[in-house]
N, CA, C and O of each residue as an XYZ file, in Angstrom:
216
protein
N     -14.779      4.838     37.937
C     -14.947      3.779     36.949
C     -13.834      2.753     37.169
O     -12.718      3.136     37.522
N     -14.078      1.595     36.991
C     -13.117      0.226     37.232
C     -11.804      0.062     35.989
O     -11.806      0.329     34.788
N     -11.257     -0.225     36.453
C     -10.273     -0.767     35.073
C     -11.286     -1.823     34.149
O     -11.346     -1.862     32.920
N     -11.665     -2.234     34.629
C     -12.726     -3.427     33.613
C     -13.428     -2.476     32.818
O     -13.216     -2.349     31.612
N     -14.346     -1.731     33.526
C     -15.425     -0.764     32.603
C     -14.856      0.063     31.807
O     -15.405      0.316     30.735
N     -13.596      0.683     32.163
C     -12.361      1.707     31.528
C     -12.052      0.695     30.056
O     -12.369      0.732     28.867
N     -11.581      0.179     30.585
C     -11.356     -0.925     29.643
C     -12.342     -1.271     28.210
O     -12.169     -0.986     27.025
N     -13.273     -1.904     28.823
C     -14.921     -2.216     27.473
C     -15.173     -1.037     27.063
O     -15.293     -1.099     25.840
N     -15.348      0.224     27.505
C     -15.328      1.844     27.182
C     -14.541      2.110     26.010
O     -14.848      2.728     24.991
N     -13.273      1.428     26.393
C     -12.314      2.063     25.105
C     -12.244      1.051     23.782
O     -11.943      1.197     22.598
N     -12.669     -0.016     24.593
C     -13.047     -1.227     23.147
C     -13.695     -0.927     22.602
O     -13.354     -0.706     21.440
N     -15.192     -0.667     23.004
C     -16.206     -0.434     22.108
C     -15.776      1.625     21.665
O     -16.721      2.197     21.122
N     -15.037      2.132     21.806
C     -14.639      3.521     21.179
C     -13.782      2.991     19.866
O     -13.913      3.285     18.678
N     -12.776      2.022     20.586
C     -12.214      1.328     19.226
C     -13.038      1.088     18.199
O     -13.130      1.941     17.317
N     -13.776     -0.098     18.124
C     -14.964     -0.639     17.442
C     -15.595      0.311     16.722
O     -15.695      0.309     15.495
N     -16.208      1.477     17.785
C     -16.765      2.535     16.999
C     -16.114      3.536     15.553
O     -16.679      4.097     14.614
N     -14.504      3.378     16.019
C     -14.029      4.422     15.569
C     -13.871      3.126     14.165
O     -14.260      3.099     12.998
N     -13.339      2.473     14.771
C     -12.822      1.114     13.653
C     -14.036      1.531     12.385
O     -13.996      2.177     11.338
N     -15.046      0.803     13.108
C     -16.376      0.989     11.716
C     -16.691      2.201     10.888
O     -17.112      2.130      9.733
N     -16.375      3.769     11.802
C     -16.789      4.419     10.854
C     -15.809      4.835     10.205
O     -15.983      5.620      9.272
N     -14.447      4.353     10.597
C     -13.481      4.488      9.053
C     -13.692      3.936      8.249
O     -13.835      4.430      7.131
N     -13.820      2.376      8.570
C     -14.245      1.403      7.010
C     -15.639      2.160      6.521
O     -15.673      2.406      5.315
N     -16.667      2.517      7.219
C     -17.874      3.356      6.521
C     -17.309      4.581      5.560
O     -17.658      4.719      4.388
N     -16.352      5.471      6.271
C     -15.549      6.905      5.086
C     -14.845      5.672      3.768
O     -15.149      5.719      2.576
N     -13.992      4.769      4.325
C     -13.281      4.370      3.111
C     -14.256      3.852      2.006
O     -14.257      4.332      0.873
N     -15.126      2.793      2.423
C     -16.507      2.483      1.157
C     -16.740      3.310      1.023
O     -15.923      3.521      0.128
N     -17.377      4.454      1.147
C     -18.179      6.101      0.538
C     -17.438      6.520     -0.572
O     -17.952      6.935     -1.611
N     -16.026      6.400     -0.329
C     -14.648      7.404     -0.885
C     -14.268      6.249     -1.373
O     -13.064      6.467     -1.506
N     -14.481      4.890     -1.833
C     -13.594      3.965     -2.981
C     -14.961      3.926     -4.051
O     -14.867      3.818     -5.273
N     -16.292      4.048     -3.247
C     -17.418      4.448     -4.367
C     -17.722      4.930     -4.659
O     -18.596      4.661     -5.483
N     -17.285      6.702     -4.260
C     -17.541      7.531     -4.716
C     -15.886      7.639     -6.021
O     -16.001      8.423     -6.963
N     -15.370      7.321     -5.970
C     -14.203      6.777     -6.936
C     -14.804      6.725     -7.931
O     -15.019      7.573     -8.797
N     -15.274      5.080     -7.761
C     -15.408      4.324     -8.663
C     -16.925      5.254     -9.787
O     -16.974      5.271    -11.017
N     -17.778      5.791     -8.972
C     -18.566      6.400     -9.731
C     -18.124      7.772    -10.536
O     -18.793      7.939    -11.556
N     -17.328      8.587    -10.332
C     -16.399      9.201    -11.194
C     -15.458      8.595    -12.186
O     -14.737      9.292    -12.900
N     -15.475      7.139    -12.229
C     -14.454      6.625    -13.506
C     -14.997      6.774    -14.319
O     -16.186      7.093    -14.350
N     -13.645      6.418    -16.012
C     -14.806      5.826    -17.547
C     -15.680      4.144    -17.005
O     -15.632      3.447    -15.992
N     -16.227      4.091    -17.987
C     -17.269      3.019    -17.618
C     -16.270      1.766    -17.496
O     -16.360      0.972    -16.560
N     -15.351      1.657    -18.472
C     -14.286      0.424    -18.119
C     -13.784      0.236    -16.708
O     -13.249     -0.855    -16.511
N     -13.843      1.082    -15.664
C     -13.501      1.053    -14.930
C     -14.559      0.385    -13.506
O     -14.226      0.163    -12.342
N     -16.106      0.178    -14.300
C     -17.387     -0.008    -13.872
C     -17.521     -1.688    -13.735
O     -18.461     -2.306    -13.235
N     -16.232     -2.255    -14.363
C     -16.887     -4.044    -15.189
C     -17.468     -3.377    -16.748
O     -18.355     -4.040    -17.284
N     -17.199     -2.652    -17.163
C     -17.206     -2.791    -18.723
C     -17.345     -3.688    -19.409
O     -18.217     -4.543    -19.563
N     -15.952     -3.346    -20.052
C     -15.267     -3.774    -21.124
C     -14.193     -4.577    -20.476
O     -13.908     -5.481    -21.262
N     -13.747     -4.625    -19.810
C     -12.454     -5.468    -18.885
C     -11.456     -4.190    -19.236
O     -11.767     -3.000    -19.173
N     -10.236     -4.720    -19.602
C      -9.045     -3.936    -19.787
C      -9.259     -3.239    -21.005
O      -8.376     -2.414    -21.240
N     -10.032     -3.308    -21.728
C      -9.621     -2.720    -22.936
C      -9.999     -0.963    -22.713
O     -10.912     -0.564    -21.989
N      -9.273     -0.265    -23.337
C      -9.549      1.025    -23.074
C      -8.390      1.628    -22.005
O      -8.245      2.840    -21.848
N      -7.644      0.693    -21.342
C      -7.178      1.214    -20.544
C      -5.393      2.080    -20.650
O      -4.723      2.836    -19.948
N      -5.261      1.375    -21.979
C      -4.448      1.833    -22.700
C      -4.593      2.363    -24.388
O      -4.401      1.587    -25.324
N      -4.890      3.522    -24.530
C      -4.953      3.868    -25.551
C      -3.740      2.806    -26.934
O      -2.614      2.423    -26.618
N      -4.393      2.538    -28.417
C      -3.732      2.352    -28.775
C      -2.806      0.475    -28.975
O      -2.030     -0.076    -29.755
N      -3.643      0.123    -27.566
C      -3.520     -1.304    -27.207
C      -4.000     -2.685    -27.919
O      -5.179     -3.037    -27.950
N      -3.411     -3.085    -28.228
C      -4.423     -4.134    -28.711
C      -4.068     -5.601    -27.682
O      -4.724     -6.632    -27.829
């Protein structure tokens, strides 16, 4: 294999690897977000987020 082809090989492994981390991190910041209280959904905004708050 060429240094050129060696080369685009490991770019596009980059690329690959690149995307399916950002794919785990969206799954796992929405799977988050679907375990919060609903304020945490676009609710209510802040309220709730401190007990006691006004």
């Amino acid at each position: 294999m060429s240094m050129e082809a060696t080369g685009r090989a490991e770019q596009q492994a980059d690329a690959f690897l690149v995307a399916a981390h950002f794919e785990d991190h969206k799954e796992g910041v929405l799977s988050f977000i679907e375990r919060r209280p609903p304020y945490f959904k676009g609710g209510t905004g802040a309220q709730g987020l401190v007990e006691g708050a006004t």
